[in-house]
C-alpha positions as CSV (number, residue, x, y, z in Angstrom):
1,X,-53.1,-40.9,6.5
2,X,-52.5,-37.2,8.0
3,X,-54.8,-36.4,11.1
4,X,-56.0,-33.7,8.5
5,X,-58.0,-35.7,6.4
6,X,-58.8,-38.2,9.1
7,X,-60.7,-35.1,10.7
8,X,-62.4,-34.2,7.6
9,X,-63.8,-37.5,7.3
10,X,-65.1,-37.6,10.8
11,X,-66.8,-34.6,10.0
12,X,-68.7,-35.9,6.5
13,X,-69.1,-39.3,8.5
14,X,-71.0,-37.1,11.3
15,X,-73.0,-35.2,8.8
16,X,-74.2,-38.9,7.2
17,X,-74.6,-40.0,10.5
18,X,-77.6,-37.1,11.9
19,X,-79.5,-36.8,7.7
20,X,-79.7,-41.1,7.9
21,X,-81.6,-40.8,10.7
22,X,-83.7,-37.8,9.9
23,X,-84.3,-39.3,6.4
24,X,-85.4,-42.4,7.4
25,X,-88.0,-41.3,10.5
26,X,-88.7,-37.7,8.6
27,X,-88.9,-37.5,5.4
28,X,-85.8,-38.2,2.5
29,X,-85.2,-34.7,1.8
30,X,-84.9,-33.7,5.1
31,X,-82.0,-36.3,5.5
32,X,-80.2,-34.7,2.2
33,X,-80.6,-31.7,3.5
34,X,-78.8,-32.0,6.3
35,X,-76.3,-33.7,5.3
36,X,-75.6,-31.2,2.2
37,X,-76.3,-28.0,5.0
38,X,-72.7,-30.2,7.0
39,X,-70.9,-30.5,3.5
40,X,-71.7,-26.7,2.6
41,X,-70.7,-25.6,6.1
42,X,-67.3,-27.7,5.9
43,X,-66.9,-26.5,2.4
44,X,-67.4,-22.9,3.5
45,X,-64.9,-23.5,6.8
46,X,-62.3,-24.9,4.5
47,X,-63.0,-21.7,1.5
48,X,-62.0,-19.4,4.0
49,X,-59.3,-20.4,5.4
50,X,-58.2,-21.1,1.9
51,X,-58.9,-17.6,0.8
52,X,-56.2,-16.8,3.9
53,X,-53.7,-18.9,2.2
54,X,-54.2,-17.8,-1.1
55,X,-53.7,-14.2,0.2
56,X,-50.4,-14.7,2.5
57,X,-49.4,-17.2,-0.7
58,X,-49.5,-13.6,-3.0
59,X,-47.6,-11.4,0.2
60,X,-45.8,-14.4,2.4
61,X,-44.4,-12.7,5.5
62,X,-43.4,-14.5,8.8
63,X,-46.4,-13.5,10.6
64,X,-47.0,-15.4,13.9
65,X,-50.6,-15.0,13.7
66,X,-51.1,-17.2,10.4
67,X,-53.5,-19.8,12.1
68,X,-56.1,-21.4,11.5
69,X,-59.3,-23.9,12.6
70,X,-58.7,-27.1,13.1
71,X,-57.2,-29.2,10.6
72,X,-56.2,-25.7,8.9
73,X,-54.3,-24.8,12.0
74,X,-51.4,-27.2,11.6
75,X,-50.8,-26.5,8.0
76,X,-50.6,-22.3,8.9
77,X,-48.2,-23.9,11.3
78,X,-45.8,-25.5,9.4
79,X,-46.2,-23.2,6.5
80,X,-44.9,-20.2,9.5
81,X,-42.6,-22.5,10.7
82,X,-41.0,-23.2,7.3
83,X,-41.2,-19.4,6.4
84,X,-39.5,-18.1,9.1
85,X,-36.4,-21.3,8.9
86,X,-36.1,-20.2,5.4
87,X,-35.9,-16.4,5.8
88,X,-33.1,-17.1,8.6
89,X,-31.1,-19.1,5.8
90,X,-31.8,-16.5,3.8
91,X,-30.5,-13.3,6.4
92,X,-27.3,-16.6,7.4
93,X,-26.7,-16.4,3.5
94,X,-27.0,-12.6,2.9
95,X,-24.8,-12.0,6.1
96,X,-21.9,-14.8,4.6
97,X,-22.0,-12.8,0.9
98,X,-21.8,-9.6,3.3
99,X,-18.6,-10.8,5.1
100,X,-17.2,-11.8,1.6
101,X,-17.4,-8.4,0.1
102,X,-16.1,-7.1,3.0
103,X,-13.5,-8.9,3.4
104,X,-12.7,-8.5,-0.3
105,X,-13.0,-4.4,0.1
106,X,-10.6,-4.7,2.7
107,X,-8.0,-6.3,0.5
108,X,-4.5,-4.4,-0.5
109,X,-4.9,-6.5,-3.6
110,X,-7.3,-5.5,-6.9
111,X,-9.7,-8.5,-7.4
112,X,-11.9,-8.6,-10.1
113,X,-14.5,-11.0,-11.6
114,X,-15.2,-11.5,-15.1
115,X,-17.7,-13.5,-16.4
116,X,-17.9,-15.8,-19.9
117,X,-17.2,-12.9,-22.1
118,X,-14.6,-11.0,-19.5
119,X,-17.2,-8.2,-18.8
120,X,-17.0,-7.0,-15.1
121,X,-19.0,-8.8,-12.6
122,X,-17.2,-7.4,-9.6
123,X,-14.2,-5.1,-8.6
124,X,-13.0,-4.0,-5.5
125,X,-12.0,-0.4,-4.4
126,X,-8.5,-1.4,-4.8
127,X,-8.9,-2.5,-8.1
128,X,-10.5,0.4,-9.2
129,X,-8.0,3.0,-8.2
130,X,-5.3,0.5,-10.0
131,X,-7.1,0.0,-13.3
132,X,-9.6,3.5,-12.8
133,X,-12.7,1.9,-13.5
134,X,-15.8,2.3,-11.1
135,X,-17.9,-0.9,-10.0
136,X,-21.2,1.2,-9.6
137,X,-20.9,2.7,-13.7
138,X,-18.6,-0.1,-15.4
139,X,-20.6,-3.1,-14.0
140,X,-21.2,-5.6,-17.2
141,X,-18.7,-3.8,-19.1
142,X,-15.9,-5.7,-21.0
143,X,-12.7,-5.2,-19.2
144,X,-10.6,-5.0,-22.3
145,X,-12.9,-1.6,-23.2
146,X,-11.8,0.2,-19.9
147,X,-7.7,-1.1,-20.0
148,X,-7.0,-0.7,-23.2
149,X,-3.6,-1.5,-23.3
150,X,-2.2,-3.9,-26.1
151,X,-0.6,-6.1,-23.8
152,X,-3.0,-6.5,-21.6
153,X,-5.2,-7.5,-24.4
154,X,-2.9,-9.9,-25.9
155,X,-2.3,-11.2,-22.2
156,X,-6.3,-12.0,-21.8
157,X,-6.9,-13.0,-25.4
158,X,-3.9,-15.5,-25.6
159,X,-5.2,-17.3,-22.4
160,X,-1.8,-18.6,-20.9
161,X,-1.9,-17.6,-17.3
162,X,0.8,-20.2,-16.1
163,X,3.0,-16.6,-15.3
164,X,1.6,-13.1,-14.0
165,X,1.6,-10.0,-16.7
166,X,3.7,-7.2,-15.4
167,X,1.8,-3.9,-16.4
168,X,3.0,-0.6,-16.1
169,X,0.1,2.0,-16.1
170,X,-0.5,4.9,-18.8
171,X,-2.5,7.0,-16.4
172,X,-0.1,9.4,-15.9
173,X,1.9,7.5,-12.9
174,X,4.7,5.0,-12.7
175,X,2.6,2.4,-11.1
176,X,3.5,-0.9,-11.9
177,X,1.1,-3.6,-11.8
178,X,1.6,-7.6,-11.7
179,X,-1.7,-9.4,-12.6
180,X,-2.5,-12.9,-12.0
181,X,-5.6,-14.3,-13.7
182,X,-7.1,-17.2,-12.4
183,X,-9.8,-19.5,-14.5
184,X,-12.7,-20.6,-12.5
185,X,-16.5,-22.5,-12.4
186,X,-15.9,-22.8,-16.6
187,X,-14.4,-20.0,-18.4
188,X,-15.2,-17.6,-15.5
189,X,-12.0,-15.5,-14.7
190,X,-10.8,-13.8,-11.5
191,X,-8.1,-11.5,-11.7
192,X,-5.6,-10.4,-8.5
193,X,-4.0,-7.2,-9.1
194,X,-0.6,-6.8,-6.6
195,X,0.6,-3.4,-7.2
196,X,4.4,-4.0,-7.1
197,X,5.9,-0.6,-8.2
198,X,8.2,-0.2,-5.0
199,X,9.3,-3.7,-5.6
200,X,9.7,-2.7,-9.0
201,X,11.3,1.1,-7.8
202,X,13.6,-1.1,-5.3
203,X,15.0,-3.7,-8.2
204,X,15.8,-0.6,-10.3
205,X,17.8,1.2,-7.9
206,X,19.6,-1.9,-7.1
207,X,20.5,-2.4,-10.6
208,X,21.8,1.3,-10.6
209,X,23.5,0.7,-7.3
210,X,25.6,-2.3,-8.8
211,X,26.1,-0.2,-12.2
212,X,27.1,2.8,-10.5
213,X,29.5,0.5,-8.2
214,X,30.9,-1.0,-11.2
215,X,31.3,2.5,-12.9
216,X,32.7,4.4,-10.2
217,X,35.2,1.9,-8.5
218,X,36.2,0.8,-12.6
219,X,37.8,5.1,-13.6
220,X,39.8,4.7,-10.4
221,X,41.3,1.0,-11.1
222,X,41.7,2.1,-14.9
223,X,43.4,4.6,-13.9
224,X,45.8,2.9,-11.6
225,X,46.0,-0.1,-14.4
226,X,47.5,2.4,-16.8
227,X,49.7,3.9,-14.5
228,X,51.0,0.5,-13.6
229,X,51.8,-0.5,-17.2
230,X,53.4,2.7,-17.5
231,X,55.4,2.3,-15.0
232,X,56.5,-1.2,-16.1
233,X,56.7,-0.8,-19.2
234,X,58.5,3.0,-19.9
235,X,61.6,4.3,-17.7
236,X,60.8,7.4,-16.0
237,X,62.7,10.3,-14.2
238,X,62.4,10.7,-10.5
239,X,59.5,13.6,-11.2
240,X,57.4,12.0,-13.5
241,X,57.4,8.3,-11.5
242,X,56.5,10.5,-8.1
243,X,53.7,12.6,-10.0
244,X,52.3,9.4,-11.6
245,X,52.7,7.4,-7.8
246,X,51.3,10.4,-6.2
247,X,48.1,10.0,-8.9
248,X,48.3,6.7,-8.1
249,X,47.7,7.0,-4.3
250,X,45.0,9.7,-5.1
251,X,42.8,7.1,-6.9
252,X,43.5,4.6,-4.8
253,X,42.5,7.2,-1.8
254,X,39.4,7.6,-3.5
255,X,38.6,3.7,-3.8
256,X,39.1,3.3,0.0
257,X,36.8,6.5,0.6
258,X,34.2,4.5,-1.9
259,X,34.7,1.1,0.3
260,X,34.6,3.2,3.8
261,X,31.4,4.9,2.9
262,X,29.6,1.6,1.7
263,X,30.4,-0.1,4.3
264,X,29.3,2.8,6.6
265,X,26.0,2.1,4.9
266,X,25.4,-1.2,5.4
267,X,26.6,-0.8,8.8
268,X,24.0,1.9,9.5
269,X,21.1,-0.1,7.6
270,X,21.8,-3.6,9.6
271,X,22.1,-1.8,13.3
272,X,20.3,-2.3,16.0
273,X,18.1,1.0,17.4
274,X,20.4,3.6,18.1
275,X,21.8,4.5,21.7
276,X,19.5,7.2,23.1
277,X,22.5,9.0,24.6
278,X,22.0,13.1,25.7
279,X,23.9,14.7,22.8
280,X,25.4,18.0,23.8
281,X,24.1,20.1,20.7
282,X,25.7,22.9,21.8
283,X,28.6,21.9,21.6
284,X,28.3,19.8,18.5
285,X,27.3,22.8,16.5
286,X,30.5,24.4,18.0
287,X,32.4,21.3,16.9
288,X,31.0,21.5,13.0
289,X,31.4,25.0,12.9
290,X,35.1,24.4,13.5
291,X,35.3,21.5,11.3
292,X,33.6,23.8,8.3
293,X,36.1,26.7,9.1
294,X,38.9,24.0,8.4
295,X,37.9,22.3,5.4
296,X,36.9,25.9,3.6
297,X,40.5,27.3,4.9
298,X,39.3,30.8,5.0
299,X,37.5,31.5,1.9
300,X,33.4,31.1,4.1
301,X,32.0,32.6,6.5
302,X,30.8,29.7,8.7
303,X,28.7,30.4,11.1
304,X,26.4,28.9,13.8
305,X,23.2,29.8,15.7
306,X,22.0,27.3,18.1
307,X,18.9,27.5,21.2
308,X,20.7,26.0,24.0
309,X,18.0,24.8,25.8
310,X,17.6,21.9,24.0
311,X,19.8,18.5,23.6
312,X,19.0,15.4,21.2
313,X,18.8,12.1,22.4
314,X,20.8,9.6,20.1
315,X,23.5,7.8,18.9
316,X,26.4,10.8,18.7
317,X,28.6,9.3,16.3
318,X,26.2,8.6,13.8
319,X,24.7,12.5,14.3
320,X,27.9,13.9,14.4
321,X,28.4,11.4,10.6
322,X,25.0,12.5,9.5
323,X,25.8,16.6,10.3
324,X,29.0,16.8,9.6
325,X,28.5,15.4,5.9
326,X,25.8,18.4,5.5
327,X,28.4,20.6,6.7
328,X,31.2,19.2,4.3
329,X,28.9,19.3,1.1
330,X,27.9,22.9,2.1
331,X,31.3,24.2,2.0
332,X,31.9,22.1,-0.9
333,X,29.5,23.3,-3.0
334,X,29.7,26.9,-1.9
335,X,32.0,29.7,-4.4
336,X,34.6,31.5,-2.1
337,X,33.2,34.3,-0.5
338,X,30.0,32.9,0.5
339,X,28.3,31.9,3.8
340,X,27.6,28.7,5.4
341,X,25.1,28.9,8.4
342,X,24.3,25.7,10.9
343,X,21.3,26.1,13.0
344,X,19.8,24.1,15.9
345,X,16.7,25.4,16.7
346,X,13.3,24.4,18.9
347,X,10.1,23.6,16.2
348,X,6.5,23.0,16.8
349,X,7.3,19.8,16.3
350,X,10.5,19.3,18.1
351,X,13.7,20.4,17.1
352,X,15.2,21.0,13.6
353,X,19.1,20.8,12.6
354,X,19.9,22.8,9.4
355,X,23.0,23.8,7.4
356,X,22.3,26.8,5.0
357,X,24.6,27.9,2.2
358,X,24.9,30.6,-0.7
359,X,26.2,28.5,-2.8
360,X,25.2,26.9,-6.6
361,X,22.1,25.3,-5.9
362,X,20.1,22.7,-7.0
363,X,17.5,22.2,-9.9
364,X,14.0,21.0,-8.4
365,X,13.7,18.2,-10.6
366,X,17.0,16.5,-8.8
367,X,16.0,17.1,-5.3
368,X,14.0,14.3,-4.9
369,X,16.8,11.9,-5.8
370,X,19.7,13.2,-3.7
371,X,19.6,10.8,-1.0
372,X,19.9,7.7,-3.9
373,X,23.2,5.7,-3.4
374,X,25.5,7.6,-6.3
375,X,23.6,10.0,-7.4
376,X,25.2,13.0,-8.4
377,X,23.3,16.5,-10.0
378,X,27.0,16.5,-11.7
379,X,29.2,13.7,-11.8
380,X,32.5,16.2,-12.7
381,X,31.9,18.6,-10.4
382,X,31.6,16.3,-7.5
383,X,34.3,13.8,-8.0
384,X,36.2,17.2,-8.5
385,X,35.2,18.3,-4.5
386,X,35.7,14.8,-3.0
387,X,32.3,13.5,-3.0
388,X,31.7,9.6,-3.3
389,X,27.6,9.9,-3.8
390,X,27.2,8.1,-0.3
391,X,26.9,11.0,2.1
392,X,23.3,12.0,1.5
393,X,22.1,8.3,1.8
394,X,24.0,7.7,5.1
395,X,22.6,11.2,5.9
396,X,19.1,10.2,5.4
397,X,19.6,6.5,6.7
398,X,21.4,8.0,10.2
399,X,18.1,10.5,10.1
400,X,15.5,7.5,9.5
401,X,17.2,5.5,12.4
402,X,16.5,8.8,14.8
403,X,12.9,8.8,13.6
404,X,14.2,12.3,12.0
405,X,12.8,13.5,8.3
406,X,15.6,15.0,5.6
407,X,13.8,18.3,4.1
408,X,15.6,19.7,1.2
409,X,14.9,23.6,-0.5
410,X,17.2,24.9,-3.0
411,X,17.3,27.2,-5.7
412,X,20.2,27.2,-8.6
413,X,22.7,30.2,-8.0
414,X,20.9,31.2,-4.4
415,X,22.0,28.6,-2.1
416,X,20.6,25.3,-0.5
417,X,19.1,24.8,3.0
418,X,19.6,21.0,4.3
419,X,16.9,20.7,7.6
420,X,17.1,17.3,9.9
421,X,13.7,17.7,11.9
422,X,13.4,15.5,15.1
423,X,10.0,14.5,16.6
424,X,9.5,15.9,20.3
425,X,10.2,12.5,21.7
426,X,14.1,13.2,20.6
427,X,14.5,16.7,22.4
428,X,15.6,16.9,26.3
429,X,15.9,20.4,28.0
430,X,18.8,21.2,29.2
């Protein structure tokens, strides 16, 4: 029995113990009366602090002055004590979900939650941007009314998520998408969203890499295969067995160039950090100004323009790779008669290393490609000037290794400008 009610009864037996005594040597009612003025008094003690109950019941806060009388007191007690444990658990619990969201926010993955009927419970910011919904407005919404895209419909409808979908968006970008959906408590689903389109950009080029391999080491060696039946099978005079040998050695040249310049590549790509030699830039302009005179054999002006206050710190043979190839396609790609100007000059920034021609040009659309392994604006025309459709992508992978950036401006029948730009850390005065 709680002290509680043990108290209460002392109270009643107390009453019945004074109105038996006046009752018996007063008179009877005098006893009753008593003893109903002690029950009406308890009653009215107990009312009100039920009446404060009943009102913190209707508005229950965790107020440390909830107390009461006697055996009231210990009940307000608890009842505070209880309040206040379980608005902690509460605030623990609200904290934990807090944590969660964040945590999920701050994936680089999409996540979303869809309930029994695949409407939206919860997305993430990165899941928006990839599937351009919005949490606060789409919220409830079926997900297969916001992507509408028939394969993604078929993907969610069929129910087979042993293997991710591979989505590519139609919201006017390239982005490809893998999603995994993931069943859960029922026929709940959670879906991960990996955005994979430079894994997807990085197996296509390497598919074109191997094609264009194949194709541009196959003309060669069918070339040299038909000379070499030819040779085997017809008798030639001296002059037509030297041109065909000398067309022989050309494509054969060209094969080795192809090897050289991949393996240069690969070279460059699995190096350690280049050497942070002091690159005499003054003279290294002078050098490629040279080497441009001789390869155009008089028909360009080359010249140069260089601040001579200022070396680069690197590895020289790969700069002296990297700049002469700019140099070479210049004069390549330049009509007789026009100008080829190399520039080292201070920037903002650092330093910038530029070749400048007048020559053909280059359509916008192509300039964001010409550093792909093979690429060519046009095949002919540069198999025609020597060019294997390595140079710009050892250019750009010498650059990268010299924390350099490749910037590219050209306009068709103007000329090109070709601009290395070195961060400040790369400069030394002289």
């Amino acid at each position: 029995m709680s002290s509680q009610i043990v108290n209460a009864l002392v109270l009643i037996l107390l009453s019945a113990g004074i109105a038996i005594p006046v009752g018996h040597f007063v008179v009877p009612w005098a006893g009753w009366a008593v003893f109903c003025a002690g029950l009406g008094l308890q009653m009215l003690f107990n009312f009100r602090n039920f009446a404060r109950l009943d009102r913190w019941s209707q508005h229950p806060v965790v107020d440390a002055s909830l107390e009461g009388e006697g055996a009231w007191d210990g009940i307000f007690g608890r009842l505070y004590r209880h309040e206040k444990e379980l608005r902690d658990q509460i605030a623990e619990r609200d904290d934990q979900i807090d944590r969660l969201f964040a945590a999920l926010q701050a994936l680089t993955d999409g996540v979303v939650a869809l309930d029994l009927n695949q409407n939206i419970v919860y997305c993430n910011t990165t899941a928006e941007a990839q599937l351009g919904v919005a949490m606060e407005r789409d919220r409830g919404q079926p997900i297969v009314n916001l992507v509408r895209q028939p394969e993604f419909v078929a993907y969610l409808s069929a129910g087979e998520f042993e293997r991710p979908l591979t989505l590519r968006t139609d919201r006017g970008s390239d982005r490809v998408l893998s999603i995994f959906v993931i069943p859960y408590a029922g026929n709940r689903r959670l879906m991960q969203i990996k955005d994979v389109t430079q894994t997807d950009r990085l197996d296509r080029m390497r598919r074109d890499f191997v094609a264009n391999v194949s194709h541009e080491l196959r003309t060669p060696l069918t070339v040299l295969a038909g000379f070499l039946e030819t040779l085997q099978e017809i008798d030639l005079d001296y002059d037509d067995r030297k041109r065909y040998l000398n067309m022989m050695a050309e494509q054969s040249k060209r094969m080795e160039t192809i090897v050289q310049d991949l393996l240069t590549l690969s070279s460059i790509e699995s190096a350690p950090p280049p050497e942070n030699d002091l690159v005499d830039m003054t003279s290294l302009v002078d050098k490629l100004r040279r080497d441009g005179e001789a390869l155009s054999a008089g028909r360009h002006q080359v010249v140069a323009d260089t601040d001579g206050i200022f070396d680069l710190r690197g590895s020289e043979p790969e700069l002296v790779s990297a700049f002469g190839n700019l140099v070479a396609n210049a004069v390549r790609y330049t009509p007789a008669g026009g100008t080829v100007r190399i520039e080292w000059k201070a920037t903002p920034q650092g330093a910038e290393f530029a070749v400048e021609d007048t020559g053909i040009g280059i359509d916008a659309k192509h300039i964001p490609r010409l550093t792909e392994r093979f690429y060519r604006v046009d095949r002919g025309r540069s198999r025609d000037a020597g060019g294997t459709g390595l140079g710009l992508a050892i250019v750009k992978h010498s650059l990268n290794r010299h924390q350099a950036q490749l910037d590219i401006k050209s306009t068709p029948g103007v000329g090109s400008r070709f601009a290395a730009r070195f961060p400040a850390s790369r400069i030394a005065r002289v």
